[in-house]
Biotite code that builds the C-alpha atoms (Angstrom):
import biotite.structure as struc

atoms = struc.array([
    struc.Atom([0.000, 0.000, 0.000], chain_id="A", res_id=1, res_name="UNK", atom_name="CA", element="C"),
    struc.Atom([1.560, 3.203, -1.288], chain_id="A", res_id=2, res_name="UNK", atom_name="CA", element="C"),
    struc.Atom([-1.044, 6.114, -0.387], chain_id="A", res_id=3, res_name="UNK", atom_name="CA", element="C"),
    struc.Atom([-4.776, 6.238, 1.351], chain_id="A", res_id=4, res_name="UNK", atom_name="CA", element="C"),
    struc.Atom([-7.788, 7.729, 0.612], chain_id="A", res_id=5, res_name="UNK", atom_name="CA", element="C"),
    struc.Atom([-8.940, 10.928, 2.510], chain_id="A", res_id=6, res_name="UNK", atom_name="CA", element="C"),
    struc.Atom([-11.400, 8.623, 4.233], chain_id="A", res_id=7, res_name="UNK", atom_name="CA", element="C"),
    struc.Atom([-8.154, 5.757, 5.212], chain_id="A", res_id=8, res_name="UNK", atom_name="CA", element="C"),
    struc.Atom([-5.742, 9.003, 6.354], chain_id="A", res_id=9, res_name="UNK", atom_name="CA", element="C"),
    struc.Atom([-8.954, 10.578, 8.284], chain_id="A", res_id=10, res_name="UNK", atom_name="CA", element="C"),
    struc.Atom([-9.503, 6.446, 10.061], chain_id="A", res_id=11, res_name="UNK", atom_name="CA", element="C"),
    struc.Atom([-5.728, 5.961, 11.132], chain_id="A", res_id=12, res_name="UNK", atom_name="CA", element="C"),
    struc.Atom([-5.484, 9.817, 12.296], chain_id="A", res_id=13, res_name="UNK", atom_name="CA", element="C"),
    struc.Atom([-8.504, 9.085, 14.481], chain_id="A", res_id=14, res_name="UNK", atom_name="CA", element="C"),
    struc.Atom([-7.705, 5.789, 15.746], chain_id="A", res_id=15, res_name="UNK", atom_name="CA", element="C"),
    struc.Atom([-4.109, 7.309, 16.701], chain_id="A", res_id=16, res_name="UNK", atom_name="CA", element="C"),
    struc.Atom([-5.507, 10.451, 18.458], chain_id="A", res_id=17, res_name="UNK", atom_name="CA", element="C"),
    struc.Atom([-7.937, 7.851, 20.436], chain_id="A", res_id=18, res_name="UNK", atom_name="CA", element="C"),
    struc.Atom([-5.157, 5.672, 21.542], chain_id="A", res_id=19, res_name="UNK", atom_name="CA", element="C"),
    struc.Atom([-2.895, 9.007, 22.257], chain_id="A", res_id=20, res_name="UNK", atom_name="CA", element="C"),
    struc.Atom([-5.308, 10.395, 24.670], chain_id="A", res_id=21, res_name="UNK", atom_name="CA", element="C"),
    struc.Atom([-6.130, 6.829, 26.067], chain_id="A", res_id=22, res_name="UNK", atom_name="CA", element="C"),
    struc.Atom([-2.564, 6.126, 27.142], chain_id="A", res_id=23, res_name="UNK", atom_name="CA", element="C"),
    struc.Atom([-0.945, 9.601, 28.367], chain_id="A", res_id=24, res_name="UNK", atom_name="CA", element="C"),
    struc.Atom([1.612, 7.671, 30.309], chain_id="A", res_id=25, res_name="UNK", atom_name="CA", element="C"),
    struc.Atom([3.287, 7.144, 26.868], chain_id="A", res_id=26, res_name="UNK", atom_name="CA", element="C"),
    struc.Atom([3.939, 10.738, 26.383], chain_id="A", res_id=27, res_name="UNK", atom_name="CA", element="C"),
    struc.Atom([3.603, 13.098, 29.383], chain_id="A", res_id=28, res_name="UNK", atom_name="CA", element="C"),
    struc.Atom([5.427, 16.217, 27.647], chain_id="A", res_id=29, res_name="UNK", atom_name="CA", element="C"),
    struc.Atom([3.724, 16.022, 23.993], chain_id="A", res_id=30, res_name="UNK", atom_name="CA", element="C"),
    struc.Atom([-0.130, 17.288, 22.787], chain_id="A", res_id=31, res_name="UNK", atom_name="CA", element="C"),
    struc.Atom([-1.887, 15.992, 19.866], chain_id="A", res_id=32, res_name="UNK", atom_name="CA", element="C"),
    struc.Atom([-1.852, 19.090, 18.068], chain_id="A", res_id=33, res_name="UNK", atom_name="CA", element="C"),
    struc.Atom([2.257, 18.607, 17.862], chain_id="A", res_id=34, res_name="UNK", atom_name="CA", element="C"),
    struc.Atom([2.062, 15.053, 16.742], chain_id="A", res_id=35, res_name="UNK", atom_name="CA", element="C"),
    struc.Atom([-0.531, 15.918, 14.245], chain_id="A", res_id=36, res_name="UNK", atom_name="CA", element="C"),
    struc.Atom([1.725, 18.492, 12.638], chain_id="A", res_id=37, res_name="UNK", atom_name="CA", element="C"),
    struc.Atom([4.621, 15.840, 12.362], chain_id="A", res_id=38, res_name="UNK", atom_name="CA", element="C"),
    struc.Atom([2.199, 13.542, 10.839], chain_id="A", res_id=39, res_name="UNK", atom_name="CA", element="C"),
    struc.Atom([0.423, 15.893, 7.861], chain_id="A", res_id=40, res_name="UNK", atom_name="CA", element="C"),
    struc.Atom([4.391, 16.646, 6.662], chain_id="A", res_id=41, res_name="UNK", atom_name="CA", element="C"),
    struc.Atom([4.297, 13.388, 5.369], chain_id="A", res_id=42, res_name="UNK", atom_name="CA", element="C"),
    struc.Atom([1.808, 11.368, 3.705], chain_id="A", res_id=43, res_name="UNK", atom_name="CA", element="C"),
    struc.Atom([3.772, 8.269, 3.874], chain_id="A", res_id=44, res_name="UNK", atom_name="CA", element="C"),
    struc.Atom([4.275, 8.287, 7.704], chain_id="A", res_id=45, res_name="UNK", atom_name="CA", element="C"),
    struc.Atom([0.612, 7.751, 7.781], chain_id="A", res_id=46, res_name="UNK", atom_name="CA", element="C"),
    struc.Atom([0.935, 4.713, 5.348], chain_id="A", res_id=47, res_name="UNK", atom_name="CA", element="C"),
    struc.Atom([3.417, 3.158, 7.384], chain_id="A", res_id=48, res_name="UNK", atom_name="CA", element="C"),
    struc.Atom([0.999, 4.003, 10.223], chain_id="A", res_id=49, res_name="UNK", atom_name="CA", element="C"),
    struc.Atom([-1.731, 2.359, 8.528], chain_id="A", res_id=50, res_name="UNK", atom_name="CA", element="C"),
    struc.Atom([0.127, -0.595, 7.872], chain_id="A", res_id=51, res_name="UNK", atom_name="CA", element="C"),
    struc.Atom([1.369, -1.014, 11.538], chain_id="A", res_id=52, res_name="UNK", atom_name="CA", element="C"),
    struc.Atom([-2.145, -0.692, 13.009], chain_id="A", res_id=53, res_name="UNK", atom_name="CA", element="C"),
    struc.Atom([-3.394, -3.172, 10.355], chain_id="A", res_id=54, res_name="UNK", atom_name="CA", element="C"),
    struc.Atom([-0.947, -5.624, 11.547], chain_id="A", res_id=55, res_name="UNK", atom_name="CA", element="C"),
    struc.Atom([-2.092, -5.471, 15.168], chain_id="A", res_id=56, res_name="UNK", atom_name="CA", element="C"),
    struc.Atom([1.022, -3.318, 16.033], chain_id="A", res_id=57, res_name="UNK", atom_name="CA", element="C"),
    struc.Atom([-1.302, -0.686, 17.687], chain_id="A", res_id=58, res_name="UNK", atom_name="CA", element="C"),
    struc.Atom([1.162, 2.403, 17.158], chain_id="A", res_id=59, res_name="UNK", atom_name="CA", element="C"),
    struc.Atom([1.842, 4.932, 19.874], chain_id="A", res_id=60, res_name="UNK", atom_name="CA", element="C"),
    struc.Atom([3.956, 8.031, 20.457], chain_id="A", res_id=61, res_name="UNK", atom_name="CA", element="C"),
    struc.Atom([6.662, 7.827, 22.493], chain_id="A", res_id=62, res_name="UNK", atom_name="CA", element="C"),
    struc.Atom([9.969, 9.181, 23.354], chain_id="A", res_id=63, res_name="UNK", atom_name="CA", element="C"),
    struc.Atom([13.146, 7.987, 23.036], chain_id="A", res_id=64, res_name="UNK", atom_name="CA", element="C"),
    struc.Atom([15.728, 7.835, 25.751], chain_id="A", res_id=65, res_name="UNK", atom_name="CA", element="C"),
    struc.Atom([17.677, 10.233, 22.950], chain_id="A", res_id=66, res_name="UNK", atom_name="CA", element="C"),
    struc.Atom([15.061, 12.697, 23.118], chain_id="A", res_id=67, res_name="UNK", atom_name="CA", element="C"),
    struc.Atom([13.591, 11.722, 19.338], chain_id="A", res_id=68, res_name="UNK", atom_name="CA", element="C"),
    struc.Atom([9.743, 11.387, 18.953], chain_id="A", res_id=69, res_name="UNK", atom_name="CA", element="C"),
    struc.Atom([8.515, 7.847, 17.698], chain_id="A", res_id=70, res_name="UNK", atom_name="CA", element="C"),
    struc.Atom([5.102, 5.889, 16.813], chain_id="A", res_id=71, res_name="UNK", atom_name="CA", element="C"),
    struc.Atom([6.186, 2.292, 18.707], chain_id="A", res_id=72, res_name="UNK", atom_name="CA", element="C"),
    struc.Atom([3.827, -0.905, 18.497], chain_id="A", res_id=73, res_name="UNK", atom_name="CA", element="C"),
    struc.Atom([2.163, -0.784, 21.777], chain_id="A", res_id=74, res_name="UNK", atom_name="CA", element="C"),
    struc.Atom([-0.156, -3.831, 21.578], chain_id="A", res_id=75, res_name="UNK", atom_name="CA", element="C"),
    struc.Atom([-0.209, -5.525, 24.863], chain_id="A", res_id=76, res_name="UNK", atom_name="CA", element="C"),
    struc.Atom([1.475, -8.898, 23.102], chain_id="A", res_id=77, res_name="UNK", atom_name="CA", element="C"),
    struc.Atom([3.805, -8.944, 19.863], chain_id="A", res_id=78, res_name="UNK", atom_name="CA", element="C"),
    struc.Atom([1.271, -7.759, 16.834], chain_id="A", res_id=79, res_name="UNK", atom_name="CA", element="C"),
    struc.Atom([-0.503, -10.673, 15.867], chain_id="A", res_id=80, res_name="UNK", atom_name="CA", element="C"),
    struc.Atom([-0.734, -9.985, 12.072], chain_id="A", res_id=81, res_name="UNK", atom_name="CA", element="C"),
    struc.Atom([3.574, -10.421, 12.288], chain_id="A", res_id=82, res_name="UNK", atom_name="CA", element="C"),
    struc.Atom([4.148, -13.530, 14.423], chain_id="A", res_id=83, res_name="UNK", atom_name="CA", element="C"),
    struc.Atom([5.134, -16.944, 13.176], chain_id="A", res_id=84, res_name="UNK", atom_name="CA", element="C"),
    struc.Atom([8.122, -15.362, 11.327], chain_id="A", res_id=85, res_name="UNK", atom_name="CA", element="C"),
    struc.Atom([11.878, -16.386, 10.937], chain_id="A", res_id=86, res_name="UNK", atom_name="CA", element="C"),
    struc.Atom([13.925, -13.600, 11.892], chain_id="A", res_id=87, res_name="UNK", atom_name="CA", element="C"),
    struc.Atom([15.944, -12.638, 8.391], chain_id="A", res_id=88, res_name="UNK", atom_name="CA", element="C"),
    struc.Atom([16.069, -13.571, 5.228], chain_id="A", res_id=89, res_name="UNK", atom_name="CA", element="C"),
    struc.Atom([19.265, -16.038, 5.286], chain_id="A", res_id=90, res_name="UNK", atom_name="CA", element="C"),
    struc.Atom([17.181, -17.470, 8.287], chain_id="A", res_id=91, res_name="UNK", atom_name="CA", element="C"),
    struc.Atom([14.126, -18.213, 5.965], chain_id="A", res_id=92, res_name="UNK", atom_name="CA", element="C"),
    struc.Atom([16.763, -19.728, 2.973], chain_id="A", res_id=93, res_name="UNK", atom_name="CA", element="C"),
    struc.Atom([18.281, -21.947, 5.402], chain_id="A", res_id=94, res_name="UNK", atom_name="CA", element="C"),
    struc.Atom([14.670, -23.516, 7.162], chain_id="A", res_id=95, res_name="UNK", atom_name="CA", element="C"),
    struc.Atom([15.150, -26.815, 4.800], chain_id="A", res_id=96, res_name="UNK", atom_name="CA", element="C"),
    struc.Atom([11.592, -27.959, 6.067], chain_id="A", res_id=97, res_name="UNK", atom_name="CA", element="C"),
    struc.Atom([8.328, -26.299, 7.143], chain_id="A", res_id=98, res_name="UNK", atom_name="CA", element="C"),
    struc.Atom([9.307, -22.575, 6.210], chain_id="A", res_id=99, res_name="UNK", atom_name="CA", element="C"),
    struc.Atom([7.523, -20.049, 7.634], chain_id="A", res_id=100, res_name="UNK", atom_name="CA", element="C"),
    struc.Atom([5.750, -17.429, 5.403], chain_id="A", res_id=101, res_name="UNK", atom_name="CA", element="C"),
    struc.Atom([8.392, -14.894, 6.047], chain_id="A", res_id=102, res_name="UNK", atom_name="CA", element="C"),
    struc.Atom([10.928, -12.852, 8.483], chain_id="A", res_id=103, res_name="UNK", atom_name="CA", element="C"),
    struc.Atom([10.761, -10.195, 10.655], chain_id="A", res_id=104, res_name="UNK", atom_name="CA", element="C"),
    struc.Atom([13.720, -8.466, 9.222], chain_id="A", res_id=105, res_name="UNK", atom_name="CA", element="C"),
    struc.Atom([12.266, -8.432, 5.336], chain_id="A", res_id=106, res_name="UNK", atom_name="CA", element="C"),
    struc.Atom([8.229, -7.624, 6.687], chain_id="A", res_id=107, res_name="UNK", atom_name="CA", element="C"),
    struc.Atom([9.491, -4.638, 8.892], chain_id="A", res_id=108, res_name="UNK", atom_name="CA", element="C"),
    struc.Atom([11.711, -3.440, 6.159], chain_id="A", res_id=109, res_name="UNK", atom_name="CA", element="C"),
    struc.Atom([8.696, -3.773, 3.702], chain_id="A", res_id=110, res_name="UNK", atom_name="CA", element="C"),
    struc.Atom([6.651, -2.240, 6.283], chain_id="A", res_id=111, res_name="UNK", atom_name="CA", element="C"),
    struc.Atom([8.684, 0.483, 6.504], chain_id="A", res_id=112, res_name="UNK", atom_name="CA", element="C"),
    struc.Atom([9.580, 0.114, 9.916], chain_id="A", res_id=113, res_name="UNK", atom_name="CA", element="C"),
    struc.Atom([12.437, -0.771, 12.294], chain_id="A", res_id=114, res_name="UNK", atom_name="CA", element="C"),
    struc.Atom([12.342, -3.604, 14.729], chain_id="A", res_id=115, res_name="UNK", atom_name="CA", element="C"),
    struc.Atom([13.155, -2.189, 18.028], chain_id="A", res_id=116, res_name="UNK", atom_name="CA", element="C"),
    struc.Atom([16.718, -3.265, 19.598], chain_id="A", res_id=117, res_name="UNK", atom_name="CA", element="C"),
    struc.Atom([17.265, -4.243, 23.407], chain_id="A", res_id=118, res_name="UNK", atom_name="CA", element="C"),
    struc.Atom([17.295, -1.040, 24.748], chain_id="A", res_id=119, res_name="UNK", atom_name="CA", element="C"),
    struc.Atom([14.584, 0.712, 23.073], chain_id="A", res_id=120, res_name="UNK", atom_name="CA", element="C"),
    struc.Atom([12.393, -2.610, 23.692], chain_id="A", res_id=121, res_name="UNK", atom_name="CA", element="C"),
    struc.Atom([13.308, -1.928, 27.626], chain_id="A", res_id=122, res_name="UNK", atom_name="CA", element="C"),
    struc.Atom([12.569, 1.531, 27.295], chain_id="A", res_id=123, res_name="UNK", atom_name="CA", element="C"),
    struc.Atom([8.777, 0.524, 26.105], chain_id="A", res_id=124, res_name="UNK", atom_name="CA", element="C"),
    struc.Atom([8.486, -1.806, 29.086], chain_id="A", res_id=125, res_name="UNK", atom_name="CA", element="C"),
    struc.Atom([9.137, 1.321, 31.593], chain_id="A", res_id=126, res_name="UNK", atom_name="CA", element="C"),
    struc.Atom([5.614, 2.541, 29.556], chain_id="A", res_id=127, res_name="UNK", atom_name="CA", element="C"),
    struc.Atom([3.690, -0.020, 30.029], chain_id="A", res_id=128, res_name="UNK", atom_name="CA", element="C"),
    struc.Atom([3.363, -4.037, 30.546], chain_id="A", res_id=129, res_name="UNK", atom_name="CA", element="C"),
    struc.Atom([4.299, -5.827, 26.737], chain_id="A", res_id=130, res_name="UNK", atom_name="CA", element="C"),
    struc.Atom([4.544, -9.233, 26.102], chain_id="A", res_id=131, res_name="UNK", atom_name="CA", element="C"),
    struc.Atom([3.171, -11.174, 28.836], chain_id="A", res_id=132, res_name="UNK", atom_name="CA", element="C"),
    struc.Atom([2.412, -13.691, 26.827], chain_id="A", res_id=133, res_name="UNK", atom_name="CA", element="C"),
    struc.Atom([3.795, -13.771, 23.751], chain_id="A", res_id=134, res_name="UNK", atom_name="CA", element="C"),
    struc.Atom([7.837, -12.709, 22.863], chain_id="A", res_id=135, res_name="UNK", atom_name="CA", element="C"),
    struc.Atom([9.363, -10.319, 20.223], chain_id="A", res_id=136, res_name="UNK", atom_name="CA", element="C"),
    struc.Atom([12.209, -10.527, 17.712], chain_id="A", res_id=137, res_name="UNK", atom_name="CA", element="C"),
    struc.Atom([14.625, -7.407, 18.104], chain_id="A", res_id=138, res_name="UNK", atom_name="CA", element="C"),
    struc.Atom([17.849, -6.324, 16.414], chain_id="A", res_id=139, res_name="UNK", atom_name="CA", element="C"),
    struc.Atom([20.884, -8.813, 16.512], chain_id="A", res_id=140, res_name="UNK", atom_name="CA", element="C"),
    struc.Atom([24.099, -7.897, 16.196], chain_id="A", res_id=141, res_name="UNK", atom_name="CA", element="C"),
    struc.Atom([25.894, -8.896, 13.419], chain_id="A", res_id=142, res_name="UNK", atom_name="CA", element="C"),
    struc.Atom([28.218, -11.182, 15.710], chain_id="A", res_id=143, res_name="UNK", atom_name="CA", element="C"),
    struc.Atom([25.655, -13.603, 16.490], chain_id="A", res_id=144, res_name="UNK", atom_name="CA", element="C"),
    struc.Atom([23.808, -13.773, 13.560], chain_id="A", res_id=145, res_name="UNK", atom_name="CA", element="C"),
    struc.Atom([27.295, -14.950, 12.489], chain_id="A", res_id=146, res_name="UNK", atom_name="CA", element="C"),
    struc.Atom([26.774, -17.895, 14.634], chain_id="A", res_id=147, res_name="UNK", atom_name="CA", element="C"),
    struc.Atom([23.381, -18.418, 13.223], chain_id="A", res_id=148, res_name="UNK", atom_name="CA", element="C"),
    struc.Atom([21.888, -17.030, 16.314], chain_id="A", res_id=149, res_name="UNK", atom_name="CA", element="C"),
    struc.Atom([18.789, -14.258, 16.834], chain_id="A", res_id=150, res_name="UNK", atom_name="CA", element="C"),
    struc.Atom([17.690, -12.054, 20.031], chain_id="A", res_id=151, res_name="UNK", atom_name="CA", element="C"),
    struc.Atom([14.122, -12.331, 21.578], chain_id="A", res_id=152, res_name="UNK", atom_name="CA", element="C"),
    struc.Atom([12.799, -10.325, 24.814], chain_id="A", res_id=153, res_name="UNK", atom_name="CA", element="C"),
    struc.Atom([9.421, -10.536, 26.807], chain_id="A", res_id=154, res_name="UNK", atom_name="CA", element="C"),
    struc.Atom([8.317, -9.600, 29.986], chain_id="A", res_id=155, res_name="UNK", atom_name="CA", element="C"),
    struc.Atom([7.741, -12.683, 32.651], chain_id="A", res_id=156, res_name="UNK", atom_name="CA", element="C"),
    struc.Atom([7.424, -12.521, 36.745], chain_id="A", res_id=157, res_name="UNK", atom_name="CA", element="C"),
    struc.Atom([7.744, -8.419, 36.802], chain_id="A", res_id=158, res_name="UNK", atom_name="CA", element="C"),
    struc.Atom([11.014, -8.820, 34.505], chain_id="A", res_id=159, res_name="UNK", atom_name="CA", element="C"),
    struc.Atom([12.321, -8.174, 31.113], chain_id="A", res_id=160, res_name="UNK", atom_name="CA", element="C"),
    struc.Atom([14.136, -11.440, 29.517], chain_id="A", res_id=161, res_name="UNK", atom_name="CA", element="C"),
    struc.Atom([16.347, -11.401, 26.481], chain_id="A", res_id=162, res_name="UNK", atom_name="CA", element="C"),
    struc.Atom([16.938, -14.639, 24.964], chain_id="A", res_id=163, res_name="UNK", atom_name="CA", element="C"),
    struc.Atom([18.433, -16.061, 22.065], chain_id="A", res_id=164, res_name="UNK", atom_name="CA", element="C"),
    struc.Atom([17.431, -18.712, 19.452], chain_id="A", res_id=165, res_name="UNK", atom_name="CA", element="C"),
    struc.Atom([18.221, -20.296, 16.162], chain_id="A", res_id=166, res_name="UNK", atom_name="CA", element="C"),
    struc.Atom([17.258, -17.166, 13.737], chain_id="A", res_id=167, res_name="UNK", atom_name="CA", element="C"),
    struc.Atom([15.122, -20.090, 11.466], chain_id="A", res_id=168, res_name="UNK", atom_name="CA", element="C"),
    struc.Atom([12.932, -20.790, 14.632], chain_id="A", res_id=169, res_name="UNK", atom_name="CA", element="C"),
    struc.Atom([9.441, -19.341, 14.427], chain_id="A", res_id=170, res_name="UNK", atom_name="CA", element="C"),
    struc.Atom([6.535, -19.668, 16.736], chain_id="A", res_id=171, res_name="UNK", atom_name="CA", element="C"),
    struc.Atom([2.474, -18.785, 16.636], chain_id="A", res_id=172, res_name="UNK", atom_name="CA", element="C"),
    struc.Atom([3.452, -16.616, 20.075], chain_id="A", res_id=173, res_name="UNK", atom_name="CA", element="C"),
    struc.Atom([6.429, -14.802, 18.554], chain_id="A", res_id=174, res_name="UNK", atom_name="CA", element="C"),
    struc.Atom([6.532, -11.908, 16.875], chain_id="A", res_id=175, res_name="UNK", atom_name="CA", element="C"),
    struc.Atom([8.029, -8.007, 16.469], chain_id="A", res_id=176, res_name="UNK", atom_name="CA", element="C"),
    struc.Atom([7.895, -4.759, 17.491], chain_id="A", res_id=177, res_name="UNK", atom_name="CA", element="C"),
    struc.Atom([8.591, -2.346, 15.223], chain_id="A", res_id=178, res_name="UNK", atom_name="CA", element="C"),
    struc.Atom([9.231, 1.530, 15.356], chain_id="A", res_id=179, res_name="UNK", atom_name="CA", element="C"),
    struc.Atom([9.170, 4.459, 13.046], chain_id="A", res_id=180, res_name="UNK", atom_name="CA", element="C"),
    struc.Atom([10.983, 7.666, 13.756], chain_id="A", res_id=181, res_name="UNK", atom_name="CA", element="C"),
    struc.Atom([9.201, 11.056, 13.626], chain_id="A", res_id=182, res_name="UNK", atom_name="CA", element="C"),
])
């Protein structure tokens, strides 16, 4: 999906101002009025947006421990509409048997998103409670995906877990997070 109607860009900038006012916790120091701006500068953010809420991501504004603003899947478990996914491409090539439909490196990308890495996924979890039941894929550094390795985290017993895994593994109850910059 390249562009939206005015009726599909008037439905995701509801939703979002909904779920912005529902969740001030998220962003203390920010009104919808400056988000809003961000968002009519580009048409595309709200694609991206569109695509993310469509997915079960349901997007939020948040800030970064760097200061920058950023619309961050804030669904209580990883998005359902991106779970049972490898985590890259070489993953998916290598799966000999049972592939799953994709990875969570090539959907984000096509998404237009980023998946979040360790410490932004720890940042979210001082916002809220994520992943209770389900885990998400995040960034791995090039070292271990060397070693044919990936990086999950989730949230058990009041704690934030990162784990690793072979990158080919998928699961119904894993997914990503992803994260697009303002």
């Amino acid at each position: 999906m390249n562009t939206l109607s005015n009726q599909e860009k008037g439905e995701i900038l509801q939703t979002l101002h909904v779920r912005f006012n529902a969740h001030p916790e998220r962003h203390p120091d920010l009104t919808w009025p400056d988000v809003l701006t961000r968002l009519q500068e580009d048409d595309q953010k709200l694609v991206v947006l569109a695509e993310m809420e469509r997915t079960g991501g349901e997007p939020d504004v948040i800030r970064l421990p760097n200061g920058a603003l950023a619309f961050c899947d804030c669904s209580p478990e990883s998005p359902s509409g991106r779970r049972s996914l490898c985590y890259d491409a070489s993953a998916l090539a290598a799966r000999k048997k049972n592939k799953p439909d994709g990875s969570a490196v090539a959907l984000a990308d096509e998404m237009g998103i980023e998946l979040l890495d360790e410490a932004t996924y720890r940042h979210l979890q001082t916002l809220g409670s994520f992943d209770l039941k389900t885990s998400s894929w995040i960034v791995t550094p090039e070292t271990i995906r060397q070693k044919g390795g990936a990086l999950f985290c989730d949230r058990r017993y009041d704690h934030i877990f990162l784990y690793h895994n072979g990158a080919d593994s998928y699961y119904a109850a894993r997914g990503f997070r992803g994260i697009l910059i303002l």
